[in-house]
C-alpha positions as CSV (number, residue, x, y, z in Angstrom):
1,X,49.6,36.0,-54.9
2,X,46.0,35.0,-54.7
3,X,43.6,35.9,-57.2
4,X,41.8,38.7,-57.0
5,X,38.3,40.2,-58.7
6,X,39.0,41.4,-61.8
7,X,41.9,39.3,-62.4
8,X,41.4,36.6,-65.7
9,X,41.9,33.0,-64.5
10,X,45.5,31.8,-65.9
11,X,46.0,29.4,-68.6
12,X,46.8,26.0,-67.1
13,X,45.2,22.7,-67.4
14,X,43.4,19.9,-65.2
15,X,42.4,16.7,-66.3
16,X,39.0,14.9,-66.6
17,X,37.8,11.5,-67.8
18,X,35.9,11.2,-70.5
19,X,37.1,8.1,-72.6
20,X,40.2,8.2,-70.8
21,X,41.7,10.9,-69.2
22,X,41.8,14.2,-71.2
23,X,43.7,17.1,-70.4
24,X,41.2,20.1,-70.0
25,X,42.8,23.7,-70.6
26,X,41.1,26.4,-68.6
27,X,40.7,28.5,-71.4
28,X,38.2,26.0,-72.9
29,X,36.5,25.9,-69.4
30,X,36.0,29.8,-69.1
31,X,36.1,30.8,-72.4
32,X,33.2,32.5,-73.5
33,X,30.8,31.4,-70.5
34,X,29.4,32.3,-67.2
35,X,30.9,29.7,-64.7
36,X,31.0,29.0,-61.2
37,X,34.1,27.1,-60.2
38,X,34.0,25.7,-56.4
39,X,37.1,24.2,-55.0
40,X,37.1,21.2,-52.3
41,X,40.0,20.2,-50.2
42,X,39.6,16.5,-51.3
43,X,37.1,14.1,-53.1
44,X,35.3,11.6,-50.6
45,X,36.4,14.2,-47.3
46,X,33.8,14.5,-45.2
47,X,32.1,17.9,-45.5
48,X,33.1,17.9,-49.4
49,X,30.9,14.8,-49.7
50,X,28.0,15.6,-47.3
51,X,27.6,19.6,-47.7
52,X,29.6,20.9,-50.3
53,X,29.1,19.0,-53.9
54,X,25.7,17.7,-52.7
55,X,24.6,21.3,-52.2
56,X,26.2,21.8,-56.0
57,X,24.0,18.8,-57.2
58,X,20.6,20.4,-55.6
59,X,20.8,23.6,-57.2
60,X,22.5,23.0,-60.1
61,X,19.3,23.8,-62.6
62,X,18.8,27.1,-60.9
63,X,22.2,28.1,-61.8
64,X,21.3,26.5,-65.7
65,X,18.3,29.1,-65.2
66,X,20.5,32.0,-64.9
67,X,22.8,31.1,-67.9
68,X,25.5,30.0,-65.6
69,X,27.5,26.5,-66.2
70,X,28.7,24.7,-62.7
71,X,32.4,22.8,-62.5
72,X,34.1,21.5,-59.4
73,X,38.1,21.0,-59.0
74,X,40.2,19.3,-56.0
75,X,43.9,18.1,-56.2
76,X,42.6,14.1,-57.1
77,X,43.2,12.3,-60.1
78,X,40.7,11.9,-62.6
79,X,39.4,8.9,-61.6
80,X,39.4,9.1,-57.7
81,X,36.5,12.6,-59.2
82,X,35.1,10.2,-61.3
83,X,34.3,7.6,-58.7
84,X,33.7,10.6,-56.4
85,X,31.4,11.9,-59.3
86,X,29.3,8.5,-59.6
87,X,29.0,7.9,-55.3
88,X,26.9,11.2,-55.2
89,X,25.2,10.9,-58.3
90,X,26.7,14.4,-59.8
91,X,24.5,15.1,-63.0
92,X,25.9,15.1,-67.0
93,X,25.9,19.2,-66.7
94,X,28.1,19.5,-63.7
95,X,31.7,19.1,-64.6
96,X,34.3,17.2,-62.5
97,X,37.9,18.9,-62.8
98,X,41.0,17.3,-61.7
99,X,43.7,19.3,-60.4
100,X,46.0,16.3,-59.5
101,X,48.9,18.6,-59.2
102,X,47.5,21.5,-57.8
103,X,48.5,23.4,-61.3
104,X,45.3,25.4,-60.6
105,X,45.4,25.6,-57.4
106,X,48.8,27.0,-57.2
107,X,48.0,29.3,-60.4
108,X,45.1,30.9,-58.2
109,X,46.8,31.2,-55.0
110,X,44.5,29.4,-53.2
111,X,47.0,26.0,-52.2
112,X,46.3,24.6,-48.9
113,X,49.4,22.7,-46.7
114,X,47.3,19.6,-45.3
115,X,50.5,17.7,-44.9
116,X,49.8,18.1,-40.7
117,X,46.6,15.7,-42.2
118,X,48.8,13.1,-44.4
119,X,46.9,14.9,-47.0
120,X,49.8,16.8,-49.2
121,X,49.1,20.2,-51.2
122,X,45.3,20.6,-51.6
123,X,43.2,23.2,-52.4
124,X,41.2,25.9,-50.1
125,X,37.4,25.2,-50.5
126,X,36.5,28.2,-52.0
127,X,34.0,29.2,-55.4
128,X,34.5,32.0,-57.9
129,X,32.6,33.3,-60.5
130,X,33.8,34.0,-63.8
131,X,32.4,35.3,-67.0
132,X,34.5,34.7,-69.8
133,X,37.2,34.0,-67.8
134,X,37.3,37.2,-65.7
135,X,36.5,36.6,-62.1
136,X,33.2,39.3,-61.2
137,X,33.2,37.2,-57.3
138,X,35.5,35.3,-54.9
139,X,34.7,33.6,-52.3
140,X,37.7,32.2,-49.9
141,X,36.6,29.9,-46.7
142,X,38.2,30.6,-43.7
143,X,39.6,27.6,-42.1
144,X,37.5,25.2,-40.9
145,X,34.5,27.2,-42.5
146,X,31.7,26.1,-44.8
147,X,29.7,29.3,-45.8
148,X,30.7,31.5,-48.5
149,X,31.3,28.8,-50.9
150,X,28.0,27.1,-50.5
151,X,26.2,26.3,-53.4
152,X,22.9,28.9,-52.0
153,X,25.6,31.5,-50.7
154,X,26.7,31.9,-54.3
155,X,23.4,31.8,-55.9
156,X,22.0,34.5,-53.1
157,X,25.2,36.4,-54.4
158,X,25.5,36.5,-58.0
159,X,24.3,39.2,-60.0
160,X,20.4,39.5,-61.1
């Protein structure tokens, strides 16, 4: 069942490297914050590397403007995000979530079978909003698409 508005984000945990890899429950994530989580299919892929993270990067300080905090999450390890992290510069404030088993993923009903690709379970490229952990927006690409999930999509979308 996929997540829905209204709906609190369940308690699982990614990973992230930060003197080693550290396993990052989502309740310290959401907890108490506005946050906009966007989901790529895969570190490195191409419209994940050229549209999707980079559009992230651009506007991340209007989104500090409006009190919201900025992560992003694909089914990688923590160090292929990392590396992925570095390669397009991605700034101290935006945070680099690894899903490497797709415990999120799966948790939020959002898996993607890119097997057909050599590419295993991934995730659909999507972004939610969340405050506090409750998602207030969700917004699912259709396959193939890059819209909704767009870094100025989301902020033309969020509330004033």
């Amino acid at each position: 069942m996929t997540i829905a508005i209204g709906d609190t984000i369940p308690q699982t945990t990614f990973n992230a490297l930060k003197d080693g890899v550290q396993a990052v429950d989502t309740k310290d994530v959401f907890a108490g914050r506005k946050l906009v989580l966007f989901a790529v299919p895969g570190a490195f892929t191409p419209t994940c590397s050229a549209k999707h993270l980079p559009g992230y990067v651009e506007h991340l300080e209007a989104f500090k403007a409006r009190g919201i905090d900025v992560a992003c999450v694909a089914v990688n390890d923590a160090f292929v995000m990392d590396a992925w992290a570095k390669h397009q510069s991605v700034p101290e404030g935006l945070q680099m979530l690894a899903d490497g088993n797709g415990n999120l993923t799966k948790a939020l009903g959002l898996e993607l079978d890119a097997t057909a690709f050599g590419m295993g379970l991934r995730s659909k490229r999507f972004a939610l909003y969340a405050e506090d952990g409750v998602v207030k927006q969700l917004h699912v690409e259709a396959p193939g698409e890059f819209k909704v999930s767009a870094a100025e999509y989301v902020l033309e979308h969020l509330p004033k």
